[in-house]
C-alpha positions in Angstrom: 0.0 0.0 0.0 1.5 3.3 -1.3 0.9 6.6 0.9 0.5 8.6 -1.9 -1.6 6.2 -3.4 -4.2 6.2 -0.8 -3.9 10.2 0.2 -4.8 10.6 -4.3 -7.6 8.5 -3.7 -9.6 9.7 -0.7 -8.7 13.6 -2.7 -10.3 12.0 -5.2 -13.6 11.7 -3.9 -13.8 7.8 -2.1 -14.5 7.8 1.3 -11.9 6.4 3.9 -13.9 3.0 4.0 -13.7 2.9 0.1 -10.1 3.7 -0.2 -9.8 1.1 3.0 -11.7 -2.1 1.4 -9.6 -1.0 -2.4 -6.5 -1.6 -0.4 -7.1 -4.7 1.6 -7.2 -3.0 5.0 -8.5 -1.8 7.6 -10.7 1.3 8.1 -8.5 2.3 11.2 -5.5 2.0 9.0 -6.6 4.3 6.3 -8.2 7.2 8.7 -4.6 6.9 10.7 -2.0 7.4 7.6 -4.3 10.4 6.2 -3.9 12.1 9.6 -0.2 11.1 10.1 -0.1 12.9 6.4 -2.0 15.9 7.7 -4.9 15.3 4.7 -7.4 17.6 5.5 -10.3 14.6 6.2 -14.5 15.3 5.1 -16.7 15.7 7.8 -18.6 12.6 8.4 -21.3 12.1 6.5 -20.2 12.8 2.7 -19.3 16.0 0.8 -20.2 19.3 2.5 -23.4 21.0 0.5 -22.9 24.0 -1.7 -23.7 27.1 0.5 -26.3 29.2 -1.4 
């Protein structure tokens, strides 16, 4: 599992559980290397809306 694998997928839009089960491991794992990384991480929940 590449860092900058994972960090250019969960930019890209998959969620940490998405980018998680693509790599084979676990959900901890993924949420721990994007904050070791300093990603900023997506509330919970999906995409923020658009403000009006």
């Amino acid at each position: 599992m590449d860092e900058s694998t994972v960090v250019a997928q969960y930019d890209s839009g998959l969620t940490v559980r998405a980018v998680a089960e693509l790599n084979g491991v676990s959900y901890g794992k993924i949420y721990r290397l994007l904050q070791d990384t300093d990603v900023q991480l997506r509330p919970r929940g999906g995409k923020p809306s658009r403000e009006a």
